[in-house]
PyMOL Python script that loads the backbone (N, CA, C, O; Angstrom):
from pymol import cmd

cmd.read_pdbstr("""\
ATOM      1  N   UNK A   1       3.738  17.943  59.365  1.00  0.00           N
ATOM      2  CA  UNK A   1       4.015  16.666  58.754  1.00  0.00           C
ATOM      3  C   UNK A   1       3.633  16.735  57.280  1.00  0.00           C
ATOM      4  O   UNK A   1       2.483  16.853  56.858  1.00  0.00           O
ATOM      5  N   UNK A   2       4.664  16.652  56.605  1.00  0.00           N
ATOM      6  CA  UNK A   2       4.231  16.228  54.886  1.00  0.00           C
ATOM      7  C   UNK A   2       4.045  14.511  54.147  1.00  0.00           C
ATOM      8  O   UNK A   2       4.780  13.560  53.881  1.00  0.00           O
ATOM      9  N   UNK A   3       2.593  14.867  54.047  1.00  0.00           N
ATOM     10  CA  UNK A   3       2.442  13.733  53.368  1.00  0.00           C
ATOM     11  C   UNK A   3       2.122  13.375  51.820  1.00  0.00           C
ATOM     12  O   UNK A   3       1.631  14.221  51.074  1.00  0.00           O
ATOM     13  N   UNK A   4       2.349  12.420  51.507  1.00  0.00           N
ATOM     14  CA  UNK A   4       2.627  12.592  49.739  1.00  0.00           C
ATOM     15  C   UNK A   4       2.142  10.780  49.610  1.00  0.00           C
ATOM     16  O   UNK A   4       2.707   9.858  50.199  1.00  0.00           O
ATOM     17  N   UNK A   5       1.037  10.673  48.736  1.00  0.00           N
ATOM     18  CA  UNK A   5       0.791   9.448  48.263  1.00  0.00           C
ATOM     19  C   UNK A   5       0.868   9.156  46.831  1.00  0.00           C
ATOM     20  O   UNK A   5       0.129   9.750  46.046  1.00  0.00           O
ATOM     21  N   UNK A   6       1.705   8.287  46.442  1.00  0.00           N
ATOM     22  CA  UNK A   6       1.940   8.223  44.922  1.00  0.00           C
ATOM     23  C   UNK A   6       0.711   6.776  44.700  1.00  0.00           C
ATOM     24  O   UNK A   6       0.314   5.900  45.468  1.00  0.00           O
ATOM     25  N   UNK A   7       0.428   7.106  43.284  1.00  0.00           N
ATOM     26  CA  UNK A   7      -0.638   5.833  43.419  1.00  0.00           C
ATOM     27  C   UNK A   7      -0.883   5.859  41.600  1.00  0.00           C
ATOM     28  O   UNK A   7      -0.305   6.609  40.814  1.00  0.00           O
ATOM     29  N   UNK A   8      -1.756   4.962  41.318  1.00  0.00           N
ATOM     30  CA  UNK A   8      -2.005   4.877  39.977  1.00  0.00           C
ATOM     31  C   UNK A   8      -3.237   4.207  40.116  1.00  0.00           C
ATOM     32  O   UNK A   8      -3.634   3.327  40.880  1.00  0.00           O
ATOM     33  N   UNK A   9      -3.907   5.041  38.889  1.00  0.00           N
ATOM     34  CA  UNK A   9      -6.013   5.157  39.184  1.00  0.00           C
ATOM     35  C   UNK A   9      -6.131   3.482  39.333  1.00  0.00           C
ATOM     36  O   UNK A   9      -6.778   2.970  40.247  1.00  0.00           O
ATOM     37  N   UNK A  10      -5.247   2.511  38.064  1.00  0.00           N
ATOM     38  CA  UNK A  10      -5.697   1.312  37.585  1.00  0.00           C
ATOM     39  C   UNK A  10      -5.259   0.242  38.270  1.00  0.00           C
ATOM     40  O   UNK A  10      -5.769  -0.873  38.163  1.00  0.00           O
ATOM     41  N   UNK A  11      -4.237   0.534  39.054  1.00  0.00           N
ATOM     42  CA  UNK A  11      -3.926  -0.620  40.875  1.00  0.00           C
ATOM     43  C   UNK A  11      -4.976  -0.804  41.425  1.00  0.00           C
ATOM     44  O   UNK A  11      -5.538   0.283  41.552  1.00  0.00           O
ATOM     45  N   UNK A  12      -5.520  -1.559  41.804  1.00  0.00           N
ATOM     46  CA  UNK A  12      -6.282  -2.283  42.970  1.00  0.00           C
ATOM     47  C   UNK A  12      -5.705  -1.983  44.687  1.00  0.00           C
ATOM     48  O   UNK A  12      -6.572  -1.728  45.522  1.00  0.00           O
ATOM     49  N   UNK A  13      -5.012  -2.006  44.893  1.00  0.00           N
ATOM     50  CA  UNK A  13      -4.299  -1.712  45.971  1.00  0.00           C
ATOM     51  C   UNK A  13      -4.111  -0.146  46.396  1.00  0.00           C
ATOM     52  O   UNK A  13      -4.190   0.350  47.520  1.00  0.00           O
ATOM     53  N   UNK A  14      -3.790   0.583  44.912  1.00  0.00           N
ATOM     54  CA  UNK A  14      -4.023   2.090  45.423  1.00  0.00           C
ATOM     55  C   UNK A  14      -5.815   2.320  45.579  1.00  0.00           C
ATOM     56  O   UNK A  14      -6.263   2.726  46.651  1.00  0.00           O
ATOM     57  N   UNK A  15      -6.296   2.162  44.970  1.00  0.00           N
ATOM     58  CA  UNK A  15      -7.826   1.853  45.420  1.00  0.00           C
ATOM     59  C   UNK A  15      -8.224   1.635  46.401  1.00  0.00           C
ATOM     60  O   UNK A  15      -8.941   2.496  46.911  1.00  0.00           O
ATOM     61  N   UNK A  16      -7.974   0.472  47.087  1.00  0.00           N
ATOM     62  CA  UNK A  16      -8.173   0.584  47.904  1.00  0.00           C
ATOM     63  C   UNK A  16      -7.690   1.205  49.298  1.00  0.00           C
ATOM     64  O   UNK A  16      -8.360   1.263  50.328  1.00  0.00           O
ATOM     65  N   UNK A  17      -6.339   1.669  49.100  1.00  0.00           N
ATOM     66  CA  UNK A  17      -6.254   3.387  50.011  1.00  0.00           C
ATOM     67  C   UNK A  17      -6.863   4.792  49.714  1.00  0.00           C
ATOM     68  O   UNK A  17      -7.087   5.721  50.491  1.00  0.00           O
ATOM     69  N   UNK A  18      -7.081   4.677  48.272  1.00  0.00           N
ATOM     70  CA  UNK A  18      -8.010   5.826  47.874  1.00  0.00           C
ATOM     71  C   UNK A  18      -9.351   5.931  48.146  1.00  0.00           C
ATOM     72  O   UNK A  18      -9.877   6.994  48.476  1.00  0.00           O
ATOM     73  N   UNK A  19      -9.999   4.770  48.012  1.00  0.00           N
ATOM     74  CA  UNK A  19     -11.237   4.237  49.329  1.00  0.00           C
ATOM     75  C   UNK A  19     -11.835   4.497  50.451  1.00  0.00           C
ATOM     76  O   UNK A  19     -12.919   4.905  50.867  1.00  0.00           O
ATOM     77  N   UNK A  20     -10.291   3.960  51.019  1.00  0.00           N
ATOM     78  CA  UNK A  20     -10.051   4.251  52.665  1.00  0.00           C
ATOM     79  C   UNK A  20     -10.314   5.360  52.698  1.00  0.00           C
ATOM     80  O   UNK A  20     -11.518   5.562  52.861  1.00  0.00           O
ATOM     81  N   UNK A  21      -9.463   6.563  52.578  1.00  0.00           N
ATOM     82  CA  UNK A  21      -9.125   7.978  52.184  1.00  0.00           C
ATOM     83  C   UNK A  21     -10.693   8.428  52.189  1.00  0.00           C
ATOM     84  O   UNK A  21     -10.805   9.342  53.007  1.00  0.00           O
ATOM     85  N   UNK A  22     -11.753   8.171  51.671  1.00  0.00           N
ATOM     86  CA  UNK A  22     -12.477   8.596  50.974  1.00  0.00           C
ATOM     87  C   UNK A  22     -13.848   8.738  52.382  1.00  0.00           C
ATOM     88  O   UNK A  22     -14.498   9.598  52.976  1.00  0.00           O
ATOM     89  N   UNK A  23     -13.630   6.993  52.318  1.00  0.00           N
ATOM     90  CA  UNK A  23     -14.861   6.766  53.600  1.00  0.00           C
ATOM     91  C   UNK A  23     -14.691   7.469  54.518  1.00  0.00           C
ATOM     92  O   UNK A  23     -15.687   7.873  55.120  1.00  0.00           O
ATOM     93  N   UNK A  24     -12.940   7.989  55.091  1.00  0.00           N
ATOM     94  CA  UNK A  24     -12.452   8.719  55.964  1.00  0.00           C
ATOM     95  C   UNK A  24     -12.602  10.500  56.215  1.00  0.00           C
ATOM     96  O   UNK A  24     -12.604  11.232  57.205  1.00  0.00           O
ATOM     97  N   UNK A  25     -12.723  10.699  54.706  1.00  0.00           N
ATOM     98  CA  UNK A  25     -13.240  12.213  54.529  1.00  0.00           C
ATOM     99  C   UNK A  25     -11.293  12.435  54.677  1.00  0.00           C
ATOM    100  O   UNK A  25     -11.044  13.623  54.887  1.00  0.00           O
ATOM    101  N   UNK A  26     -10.037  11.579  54.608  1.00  0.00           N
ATOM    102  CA  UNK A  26      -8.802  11.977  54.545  1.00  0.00           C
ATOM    103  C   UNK A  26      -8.412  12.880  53.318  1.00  0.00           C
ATOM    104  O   UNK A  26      -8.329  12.648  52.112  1.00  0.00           O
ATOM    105  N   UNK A  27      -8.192  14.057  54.131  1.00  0.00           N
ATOM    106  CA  UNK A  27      -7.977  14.943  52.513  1.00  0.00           C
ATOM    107  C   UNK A  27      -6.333  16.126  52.764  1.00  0.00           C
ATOM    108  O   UNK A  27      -5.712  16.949  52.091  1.00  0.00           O
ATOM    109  N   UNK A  28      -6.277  15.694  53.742  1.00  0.00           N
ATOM    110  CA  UNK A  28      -4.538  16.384  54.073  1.00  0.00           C
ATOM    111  C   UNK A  28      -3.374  15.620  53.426  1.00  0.00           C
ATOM    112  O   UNK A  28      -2.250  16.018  53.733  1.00  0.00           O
ATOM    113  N   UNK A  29      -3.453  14.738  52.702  1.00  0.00           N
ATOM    114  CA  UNK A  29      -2.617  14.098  51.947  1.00  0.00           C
ATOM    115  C   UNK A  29      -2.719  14.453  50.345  1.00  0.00           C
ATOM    116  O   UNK A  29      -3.663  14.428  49.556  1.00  0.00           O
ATOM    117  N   UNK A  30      -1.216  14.822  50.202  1.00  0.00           N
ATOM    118  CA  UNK A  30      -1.184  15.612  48.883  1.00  0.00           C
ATOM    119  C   UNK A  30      -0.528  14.143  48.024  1.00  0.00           C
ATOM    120  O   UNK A  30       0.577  13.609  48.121  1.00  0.00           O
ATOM    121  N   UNK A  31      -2.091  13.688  46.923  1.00  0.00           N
ATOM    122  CA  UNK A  31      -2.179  13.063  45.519  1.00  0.00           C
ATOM    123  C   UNK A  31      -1.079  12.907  44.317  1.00  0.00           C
ATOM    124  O   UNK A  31      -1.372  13.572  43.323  1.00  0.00           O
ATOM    125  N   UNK A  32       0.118  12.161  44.224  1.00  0.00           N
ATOM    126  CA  UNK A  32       0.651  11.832  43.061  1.00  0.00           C
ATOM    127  C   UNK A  32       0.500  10.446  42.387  1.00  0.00           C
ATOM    128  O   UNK A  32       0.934   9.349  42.741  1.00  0.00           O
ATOM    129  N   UNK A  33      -0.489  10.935  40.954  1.00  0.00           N
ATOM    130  CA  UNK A  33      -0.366   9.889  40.029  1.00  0.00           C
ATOM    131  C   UNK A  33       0.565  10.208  39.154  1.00  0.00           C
ATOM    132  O   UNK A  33       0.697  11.245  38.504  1.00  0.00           O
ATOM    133  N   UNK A  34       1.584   8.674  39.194  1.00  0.00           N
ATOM    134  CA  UNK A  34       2.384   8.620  38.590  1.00  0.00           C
ATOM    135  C   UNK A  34       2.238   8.242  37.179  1.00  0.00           C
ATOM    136  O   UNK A  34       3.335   8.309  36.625  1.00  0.00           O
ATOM    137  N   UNK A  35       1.371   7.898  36.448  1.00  0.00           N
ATOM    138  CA  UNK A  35       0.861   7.195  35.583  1.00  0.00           C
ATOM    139  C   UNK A  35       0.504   8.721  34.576  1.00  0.00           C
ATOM    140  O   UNK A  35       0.866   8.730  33.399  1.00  0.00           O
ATOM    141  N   UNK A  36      -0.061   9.676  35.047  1.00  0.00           N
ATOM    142  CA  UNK A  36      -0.054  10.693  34.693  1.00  0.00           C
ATOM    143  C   UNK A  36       1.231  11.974  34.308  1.00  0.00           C
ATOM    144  O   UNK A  36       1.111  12.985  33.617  1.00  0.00           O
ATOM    145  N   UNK A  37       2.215  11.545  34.921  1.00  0.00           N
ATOM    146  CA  UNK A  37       3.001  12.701  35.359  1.00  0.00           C
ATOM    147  C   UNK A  37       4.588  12.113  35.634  1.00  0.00           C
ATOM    148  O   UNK A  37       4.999  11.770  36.743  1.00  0.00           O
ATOM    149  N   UNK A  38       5.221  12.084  34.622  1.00  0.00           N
ATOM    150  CA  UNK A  38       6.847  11.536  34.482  1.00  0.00           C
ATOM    151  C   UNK A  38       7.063  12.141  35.690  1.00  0.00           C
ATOM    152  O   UNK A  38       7.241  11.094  36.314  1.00  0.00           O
ATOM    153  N   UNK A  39       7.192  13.006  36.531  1.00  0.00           N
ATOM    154  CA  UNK A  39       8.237  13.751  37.562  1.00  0.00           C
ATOM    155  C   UNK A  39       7.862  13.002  38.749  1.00  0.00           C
ATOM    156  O   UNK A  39       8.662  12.791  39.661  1.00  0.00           O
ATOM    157  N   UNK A  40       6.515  12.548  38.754  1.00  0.00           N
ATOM    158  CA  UNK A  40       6.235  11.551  40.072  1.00  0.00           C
ATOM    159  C   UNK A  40       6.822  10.091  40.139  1.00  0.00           C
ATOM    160  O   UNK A  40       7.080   9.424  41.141  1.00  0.00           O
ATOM    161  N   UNK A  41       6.960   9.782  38.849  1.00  0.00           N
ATOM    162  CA  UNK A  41       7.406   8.357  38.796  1.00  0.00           C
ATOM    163  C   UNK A  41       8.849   8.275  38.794  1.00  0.00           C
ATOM    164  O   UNK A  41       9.509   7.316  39.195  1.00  0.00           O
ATOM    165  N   UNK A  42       9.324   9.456  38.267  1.00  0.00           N
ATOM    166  CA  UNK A  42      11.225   9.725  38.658  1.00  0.00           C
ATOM    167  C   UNK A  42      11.451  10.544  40.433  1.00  0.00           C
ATOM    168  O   UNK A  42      12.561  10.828  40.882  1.00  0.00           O
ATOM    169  N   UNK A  43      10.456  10.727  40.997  1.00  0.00           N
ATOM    170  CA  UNK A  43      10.289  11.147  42.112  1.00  0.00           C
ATOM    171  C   UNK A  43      10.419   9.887  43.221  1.00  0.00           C
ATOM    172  O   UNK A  43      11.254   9.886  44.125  1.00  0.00           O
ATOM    173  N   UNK A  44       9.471   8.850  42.993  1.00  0.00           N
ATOM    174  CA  UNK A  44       9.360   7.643  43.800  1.00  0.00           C
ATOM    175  C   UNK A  44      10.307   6.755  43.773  1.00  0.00           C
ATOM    176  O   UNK A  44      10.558   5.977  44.693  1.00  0.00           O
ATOM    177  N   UNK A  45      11.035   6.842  42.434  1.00  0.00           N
ATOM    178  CA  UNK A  45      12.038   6.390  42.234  1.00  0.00           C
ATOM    179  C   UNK A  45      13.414   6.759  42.726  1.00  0.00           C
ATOM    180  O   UNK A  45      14.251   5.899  43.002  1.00  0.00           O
ATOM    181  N   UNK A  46      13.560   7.618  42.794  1.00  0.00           N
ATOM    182  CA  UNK A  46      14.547   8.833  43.371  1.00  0.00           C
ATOM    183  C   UNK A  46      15.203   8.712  45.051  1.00  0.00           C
ATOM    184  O   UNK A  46      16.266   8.414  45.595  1.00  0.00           O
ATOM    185  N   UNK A  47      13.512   9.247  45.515  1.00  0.00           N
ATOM    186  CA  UNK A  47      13.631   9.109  46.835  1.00  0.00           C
ATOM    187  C   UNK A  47      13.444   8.027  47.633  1.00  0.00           C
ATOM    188  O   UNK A  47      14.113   7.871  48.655  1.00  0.00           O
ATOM    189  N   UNK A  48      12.243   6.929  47.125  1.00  0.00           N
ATOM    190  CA  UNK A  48      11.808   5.836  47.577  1.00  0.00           C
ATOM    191  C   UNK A  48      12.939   4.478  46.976  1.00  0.00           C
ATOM    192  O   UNK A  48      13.237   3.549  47.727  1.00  0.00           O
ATOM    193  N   UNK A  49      13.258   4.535  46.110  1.00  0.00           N
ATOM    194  CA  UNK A  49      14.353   3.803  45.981  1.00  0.00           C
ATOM    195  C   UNK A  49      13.636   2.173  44.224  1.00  0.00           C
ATOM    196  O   UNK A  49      14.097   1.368  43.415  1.00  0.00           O
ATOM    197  N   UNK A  50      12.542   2.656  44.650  1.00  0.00           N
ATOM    198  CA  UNK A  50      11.227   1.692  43.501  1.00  0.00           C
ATOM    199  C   UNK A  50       9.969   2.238  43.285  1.00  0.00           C
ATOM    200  O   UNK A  50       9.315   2.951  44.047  1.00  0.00           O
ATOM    201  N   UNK A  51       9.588   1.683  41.746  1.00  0.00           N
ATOM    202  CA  UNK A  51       8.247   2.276  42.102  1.00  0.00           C
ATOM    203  C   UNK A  51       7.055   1.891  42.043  1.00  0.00           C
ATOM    204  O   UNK A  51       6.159   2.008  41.207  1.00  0.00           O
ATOM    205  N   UNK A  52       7.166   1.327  43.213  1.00  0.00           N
ATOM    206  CA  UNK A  52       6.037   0.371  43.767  1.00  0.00           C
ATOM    207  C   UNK A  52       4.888   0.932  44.024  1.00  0.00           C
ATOM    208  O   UNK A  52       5.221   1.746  44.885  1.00  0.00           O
ATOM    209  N   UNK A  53       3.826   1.053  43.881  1.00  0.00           N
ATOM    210  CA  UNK A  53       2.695   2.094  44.446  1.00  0.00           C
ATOM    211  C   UNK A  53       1.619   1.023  45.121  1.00  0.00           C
ATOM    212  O   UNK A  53       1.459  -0.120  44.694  1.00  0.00           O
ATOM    213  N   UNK A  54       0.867   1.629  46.315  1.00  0.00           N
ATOM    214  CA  UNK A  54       1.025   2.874  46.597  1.00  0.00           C
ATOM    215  C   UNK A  54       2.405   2.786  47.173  1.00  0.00           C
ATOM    216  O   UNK A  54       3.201   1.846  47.181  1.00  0.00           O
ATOM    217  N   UNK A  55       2.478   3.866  47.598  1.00  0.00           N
ATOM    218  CA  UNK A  55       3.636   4.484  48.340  1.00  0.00           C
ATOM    219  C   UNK A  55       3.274   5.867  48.751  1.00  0.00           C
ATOM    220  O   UNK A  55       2.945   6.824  48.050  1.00  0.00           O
ATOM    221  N   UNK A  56       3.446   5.735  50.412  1.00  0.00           N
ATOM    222  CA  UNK A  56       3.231   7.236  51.095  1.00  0.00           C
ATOM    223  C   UNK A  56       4.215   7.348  51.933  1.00  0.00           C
ATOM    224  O   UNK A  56       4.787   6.665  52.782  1.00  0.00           O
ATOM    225  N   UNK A  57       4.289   8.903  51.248  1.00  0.00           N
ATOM    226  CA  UNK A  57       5.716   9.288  51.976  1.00  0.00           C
ATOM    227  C   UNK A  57       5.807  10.214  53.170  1.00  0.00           C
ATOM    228  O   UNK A  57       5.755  11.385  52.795  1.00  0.00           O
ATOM    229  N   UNK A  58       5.920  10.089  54.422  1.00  0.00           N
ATOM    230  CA  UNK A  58       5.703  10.612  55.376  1.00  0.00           C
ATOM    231  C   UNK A  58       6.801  11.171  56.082  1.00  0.00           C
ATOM    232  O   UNK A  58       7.539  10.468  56.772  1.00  0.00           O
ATOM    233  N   UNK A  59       7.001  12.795  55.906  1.00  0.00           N
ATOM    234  CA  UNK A  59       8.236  13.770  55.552  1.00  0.00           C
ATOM    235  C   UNK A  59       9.229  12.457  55.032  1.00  0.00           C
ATOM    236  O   UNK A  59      10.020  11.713  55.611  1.00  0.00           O
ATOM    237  N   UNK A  60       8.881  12.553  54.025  1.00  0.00           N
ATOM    238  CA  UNK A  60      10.063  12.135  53.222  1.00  0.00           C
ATOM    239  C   UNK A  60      10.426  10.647  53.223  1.00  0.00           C
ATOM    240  O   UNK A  60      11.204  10.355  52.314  1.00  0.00           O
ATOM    241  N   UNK A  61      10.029   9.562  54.073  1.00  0.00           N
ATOM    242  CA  UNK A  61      10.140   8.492  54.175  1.00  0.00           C
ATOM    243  C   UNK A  61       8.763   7.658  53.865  1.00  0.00           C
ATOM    244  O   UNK A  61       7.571   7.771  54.150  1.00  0.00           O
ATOM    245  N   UNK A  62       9.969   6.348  52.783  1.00  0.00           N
ATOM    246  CA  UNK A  62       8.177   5.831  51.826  1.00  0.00           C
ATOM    247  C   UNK A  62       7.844   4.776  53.027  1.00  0.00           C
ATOM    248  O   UNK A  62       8.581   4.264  53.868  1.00  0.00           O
ATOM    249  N   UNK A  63       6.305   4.641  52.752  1.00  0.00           N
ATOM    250  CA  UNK A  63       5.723   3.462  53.595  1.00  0.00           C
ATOM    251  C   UNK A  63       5.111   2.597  51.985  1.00  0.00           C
ATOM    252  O   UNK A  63       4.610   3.071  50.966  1.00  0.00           O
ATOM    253  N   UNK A  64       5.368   1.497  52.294  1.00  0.00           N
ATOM    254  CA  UNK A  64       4.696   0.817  51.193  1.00  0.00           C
ATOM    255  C   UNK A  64       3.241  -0.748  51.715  1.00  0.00           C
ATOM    256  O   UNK A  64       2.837  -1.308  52.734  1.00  0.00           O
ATOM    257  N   UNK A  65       3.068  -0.773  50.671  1.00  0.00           N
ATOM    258  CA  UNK A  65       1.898  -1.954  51.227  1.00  0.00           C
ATOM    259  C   UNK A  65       0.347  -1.180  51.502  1.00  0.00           C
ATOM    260  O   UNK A  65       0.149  -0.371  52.408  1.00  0.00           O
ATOM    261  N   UNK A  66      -0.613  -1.602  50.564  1.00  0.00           N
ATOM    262  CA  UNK A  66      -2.081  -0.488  51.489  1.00  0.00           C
ATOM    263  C   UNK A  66      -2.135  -0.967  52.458  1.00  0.00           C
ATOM    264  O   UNK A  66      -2.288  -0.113  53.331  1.00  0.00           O
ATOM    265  N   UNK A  67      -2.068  -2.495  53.053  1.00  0.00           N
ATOM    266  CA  UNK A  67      -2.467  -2.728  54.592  1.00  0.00           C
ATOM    267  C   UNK A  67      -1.532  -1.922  55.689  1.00  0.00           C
ATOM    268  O   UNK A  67      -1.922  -1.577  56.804  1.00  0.00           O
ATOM    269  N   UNK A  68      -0.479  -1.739  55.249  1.00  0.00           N
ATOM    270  CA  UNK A  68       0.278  -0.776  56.782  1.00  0.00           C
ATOM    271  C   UNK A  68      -0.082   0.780  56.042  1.00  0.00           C
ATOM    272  O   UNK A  68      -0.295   1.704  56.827  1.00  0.00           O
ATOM    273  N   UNK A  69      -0.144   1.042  54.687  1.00  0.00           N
ATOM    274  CA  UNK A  69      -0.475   2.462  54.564  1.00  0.00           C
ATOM    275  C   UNK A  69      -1.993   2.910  55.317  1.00  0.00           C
ATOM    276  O   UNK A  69      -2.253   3.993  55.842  1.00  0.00           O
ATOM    277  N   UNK A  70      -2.658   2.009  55.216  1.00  0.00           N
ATOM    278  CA  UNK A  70      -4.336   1.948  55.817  1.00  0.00           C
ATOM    279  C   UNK A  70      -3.598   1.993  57.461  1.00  0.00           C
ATOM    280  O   UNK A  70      -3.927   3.017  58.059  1.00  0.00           O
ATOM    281  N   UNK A  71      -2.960   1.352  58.015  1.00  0.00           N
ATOM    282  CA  UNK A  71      -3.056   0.943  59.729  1.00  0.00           C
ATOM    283  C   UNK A  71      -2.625   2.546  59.990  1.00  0.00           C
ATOM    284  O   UNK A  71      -3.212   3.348  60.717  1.00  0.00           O
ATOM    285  N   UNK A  72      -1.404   2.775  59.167  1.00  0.00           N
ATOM    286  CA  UNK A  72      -0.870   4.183  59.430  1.00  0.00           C
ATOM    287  C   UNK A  72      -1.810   5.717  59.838  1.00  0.00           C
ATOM    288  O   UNK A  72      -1.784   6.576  60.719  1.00  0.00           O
ATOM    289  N   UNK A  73      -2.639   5.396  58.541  1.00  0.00           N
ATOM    290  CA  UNK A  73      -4.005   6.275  58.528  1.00  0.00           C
ATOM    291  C   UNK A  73      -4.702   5.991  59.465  1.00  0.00           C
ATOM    292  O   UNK A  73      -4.859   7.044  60.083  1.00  0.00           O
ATOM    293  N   UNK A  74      -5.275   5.124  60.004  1.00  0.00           N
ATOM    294  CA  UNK A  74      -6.244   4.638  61.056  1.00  0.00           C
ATOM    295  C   UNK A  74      -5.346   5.277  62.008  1.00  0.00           C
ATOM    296  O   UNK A  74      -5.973   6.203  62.522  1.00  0.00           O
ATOM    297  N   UNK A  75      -4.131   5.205  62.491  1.00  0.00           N
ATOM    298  CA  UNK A  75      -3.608   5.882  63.589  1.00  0.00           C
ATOM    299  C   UNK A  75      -3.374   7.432  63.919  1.00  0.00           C
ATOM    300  O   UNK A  75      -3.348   8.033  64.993  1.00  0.00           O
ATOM    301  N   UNK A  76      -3.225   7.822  62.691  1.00  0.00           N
ATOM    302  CA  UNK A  76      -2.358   9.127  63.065  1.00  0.00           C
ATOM    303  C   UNK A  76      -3.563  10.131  62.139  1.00  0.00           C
ATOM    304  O   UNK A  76      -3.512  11.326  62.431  1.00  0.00           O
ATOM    305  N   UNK A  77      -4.497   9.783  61.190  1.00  0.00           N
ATOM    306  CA  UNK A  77      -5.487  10.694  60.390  1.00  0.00           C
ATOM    307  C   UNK A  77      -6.689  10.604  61.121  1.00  0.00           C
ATOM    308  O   UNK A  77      -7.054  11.634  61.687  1.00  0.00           O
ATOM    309  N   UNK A  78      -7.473   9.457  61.242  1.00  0.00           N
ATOM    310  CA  UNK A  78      -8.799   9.006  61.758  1.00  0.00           C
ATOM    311  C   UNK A  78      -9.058   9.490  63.008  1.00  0.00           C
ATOM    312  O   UNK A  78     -10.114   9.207  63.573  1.00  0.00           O
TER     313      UNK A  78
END
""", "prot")
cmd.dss("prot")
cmd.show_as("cartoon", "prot")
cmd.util.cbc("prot")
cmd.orient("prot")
């Protein structure tokens, strides 16, 4: 399973999945800040269709919102 979280340091909302992530010891999820790095933000855009963050893309399909990106994690990482 490939997972890909786009996020930006200064959201509140990616924070608090980066948080989550954190308390969780979740570290199999491969980090894109878009805020950093034009190819992530033409990436989310691309494939995800906006670029809403967070956004995790799970093989290839975005999930958006931290509360279902968090439920997601609680199910299938934790």
């Amino acid at each position: 399973m490939t997972l890909e979280l786009y996020y930006t340091p200064f959201c509140p909302f990616c924070r608090k999945v980066l948080s989550f992530m954190d308390e969780h010891d979740i570290e199999n999820i491969l980090l894109k800040d878009k805020s950093s790095n034009a190819q992530f933000q033409d990436e989310l855009i691309r494939i995800g269709g906006k670029s809403q963050v967070p956004c995790l893309f799970i093989d290839g399909k975005p999930l958006y919102e931290s509360n279902d990106i968090i439920q997601w994690m609680k199910e299938h990482c934790c």
